[in-house]
C-alpha positions as CSV (number, residue, x, y, z in Angstrom):
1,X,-24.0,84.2,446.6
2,X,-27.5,85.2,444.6
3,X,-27.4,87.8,447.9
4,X,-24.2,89.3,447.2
5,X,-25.3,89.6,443.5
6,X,-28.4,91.5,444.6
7,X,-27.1,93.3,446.0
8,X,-24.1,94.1,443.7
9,X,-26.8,94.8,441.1
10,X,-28.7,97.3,443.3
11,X,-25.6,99.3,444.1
12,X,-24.4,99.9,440.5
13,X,-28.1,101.0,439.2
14,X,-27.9,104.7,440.3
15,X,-24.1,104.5,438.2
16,X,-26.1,102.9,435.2
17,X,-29.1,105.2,435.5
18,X,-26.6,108.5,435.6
19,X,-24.4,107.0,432.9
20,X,-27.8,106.5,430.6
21,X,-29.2,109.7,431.2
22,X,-25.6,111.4,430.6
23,X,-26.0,109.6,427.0
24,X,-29.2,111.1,426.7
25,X,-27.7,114.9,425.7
26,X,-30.2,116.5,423.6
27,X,-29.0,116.7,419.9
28,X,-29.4,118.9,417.3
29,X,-28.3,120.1,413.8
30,X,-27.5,123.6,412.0
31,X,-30.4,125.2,410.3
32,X,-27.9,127.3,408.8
33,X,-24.3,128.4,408.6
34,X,-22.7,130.7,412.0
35,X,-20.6,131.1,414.2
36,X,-19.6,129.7,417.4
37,X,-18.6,132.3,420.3
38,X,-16.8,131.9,423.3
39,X,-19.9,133.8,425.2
40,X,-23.5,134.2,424.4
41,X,-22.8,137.8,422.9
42,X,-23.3,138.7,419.8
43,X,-20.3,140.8,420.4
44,X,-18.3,137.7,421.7
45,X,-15.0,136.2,420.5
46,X,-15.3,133.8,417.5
47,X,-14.0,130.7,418.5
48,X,-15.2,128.4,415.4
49,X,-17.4,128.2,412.7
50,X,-20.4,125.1,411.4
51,X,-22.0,124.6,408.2
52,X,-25.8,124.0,408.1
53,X,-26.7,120.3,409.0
54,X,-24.0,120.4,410.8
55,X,-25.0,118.0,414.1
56,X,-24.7,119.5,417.2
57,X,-24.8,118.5,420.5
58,X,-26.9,121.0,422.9
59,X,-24.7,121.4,426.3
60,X,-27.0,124.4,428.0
61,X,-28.9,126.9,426.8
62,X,-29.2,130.7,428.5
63,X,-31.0,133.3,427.0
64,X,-31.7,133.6,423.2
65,X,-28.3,131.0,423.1
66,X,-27.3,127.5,423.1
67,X,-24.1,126.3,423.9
68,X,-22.9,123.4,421.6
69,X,-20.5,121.2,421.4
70,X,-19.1,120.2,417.7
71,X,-16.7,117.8,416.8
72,X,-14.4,120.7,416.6
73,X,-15.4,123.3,419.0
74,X,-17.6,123.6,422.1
75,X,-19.2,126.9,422.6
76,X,-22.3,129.9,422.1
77,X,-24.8,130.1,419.5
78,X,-27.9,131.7,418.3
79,X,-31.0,129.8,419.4
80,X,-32.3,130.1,415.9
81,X,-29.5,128.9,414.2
82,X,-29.8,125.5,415.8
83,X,-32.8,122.8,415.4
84,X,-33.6,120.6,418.3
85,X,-33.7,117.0,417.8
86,X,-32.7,114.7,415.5
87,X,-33.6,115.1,411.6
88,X,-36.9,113.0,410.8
89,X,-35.9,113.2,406.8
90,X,-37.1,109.5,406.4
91,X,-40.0,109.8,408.4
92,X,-43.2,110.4,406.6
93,X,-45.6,110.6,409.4
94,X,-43.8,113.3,410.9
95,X,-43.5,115.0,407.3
96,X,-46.8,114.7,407.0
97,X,-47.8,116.5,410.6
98,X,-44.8,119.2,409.5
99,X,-47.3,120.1,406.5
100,X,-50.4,119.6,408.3
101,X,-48.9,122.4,411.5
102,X,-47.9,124.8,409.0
103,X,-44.1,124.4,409.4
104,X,-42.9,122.4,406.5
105,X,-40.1,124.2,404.6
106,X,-39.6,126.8,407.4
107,X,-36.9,125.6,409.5
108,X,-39.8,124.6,412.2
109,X,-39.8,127.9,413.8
110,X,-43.5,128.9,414.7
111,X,-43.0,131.8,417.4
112,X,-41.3,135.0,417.4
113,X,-37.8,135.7,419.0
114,X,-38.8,137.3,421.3
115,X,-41.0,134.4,422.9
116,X,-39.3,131.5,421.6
117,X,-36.1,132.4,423.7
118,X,-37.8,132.0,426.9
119,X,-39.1,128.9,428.5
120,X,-42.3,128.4,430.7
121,X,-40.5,128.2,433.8
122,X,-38.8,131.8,433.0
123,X,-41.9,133.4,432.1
124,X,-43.7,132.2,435.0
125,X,-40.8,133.6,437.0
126,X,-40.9,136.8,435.7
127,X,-41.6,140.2,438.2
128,X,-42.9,143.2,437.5
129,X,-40.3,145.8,436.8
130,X,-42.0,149.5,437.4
131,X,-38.2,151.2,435.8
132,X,-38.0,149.3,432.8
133,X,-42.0,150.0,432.2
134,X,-41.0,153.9,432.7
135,X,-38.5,154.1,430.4
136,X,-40.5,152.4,428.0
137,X,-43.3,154.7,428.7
138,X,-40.6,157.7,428.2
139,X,-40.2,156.6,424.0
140,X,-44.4,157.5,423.6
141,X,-45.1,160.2,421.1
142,X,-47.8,162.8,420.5
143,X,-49.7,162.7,418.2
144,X,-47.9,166.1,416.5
145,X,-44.9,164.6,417.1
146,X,-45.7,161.8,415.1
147,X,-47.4,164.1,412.2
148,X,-43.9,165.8,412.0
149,X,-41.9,162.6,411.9
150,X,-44.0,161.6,409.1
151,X,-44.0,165.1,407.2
152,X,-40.1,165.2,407.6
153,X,-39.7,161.7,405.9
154,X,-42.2,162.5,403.5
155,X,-44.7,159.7,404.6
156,X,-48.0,159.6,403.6
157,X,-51.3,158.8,405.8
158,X,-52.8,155.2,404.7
159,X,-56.6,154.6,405.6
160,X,-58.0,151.3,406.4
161,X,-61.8,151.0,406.1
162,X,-62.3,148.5,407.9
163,X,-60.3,150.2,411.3
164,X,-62.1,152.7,413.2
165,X,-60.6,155.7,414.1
166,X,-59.7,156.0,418.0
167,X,-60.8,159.4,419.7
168,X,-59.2,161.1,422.4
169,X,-55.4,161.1,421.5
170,X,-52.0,160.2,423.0
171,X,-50.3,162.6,424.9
């Protein structure tokens, strides 16, 4: 019998360990109000709406998205409309290492879009793309061009002292 328990036991723990783990979604809340899209497009269907605080529960994420799931709707929104975790409001410690880091009263974002986005496995996996380089290249200015630009919007040229002035030229 203690056998047949054992062994009981041992079968069901890879059902308990993926029933756990499935309970273990990451959670989150609204930093602000937005919308929730069927895609992750900002040109995407509107499928519902959340009001900041709202809590979330993050699904996947792709991109500069998240897809959430609300008590009314599951679906695609902005990464930086949505704040990872669970709100530490009565914790002081962590209020206190908020104030310390710098980002107390600002939503906890620290990075720019454009980086915070991406994760370190994507950035590791990212290739060299020689097309995408070109037609970046292909938006460079002269210098003359960039004179008239500025004399047809009627700016005016700002000296720093403390920059040093780079010879050669652009193209």
């Amino acid at each position: 019998m203690r056998n047949l328990t054992r062994l009981l036991i041992a079968a069901s723990f890879p059902a308990l360990l993926l029933a756990n783990l499935s309970m273990a979604a990451e959670t989150g809340s609204a930093l602000k109000n937005d919308s929730i899209r069927f895609e992750p497009f900002a040109d995407a269907k509107i499928i519902g709406k959340f009001n900041r605080g709202d809590k979330v529960e993050i699904l996947s994420k792709k991109g500069a998205w998240l897809q959430v799931k609300t008590t009314k709707n599951t679906g695609w929104v902005r990464l930086l409309s949505i704040k990872r975790g669970s709100s530490a409001s009565g914790n002081q410690a962590a209020g206190a290492l908020a104030v310390a880091s710098g980002r107390a009263g600002t939503g906890q974002v620290v990075s720019t879009t454009g980086i915070r986005g991406l994760s370190a496995e994507e950035l590791k996996a990212a290739k060299f793309n020689e097309a995408e380089v070109k037609a970046m290249e292909s938006y460079t200015q002269s210098a003359s061009q960039g004179k008239q630009f500025a004399d047809a919007g009627g700016l005016q040229t700002v000296t720093f002292p403390n920059l040093k002035a780079v010879s050669g030229g652009s193209k």
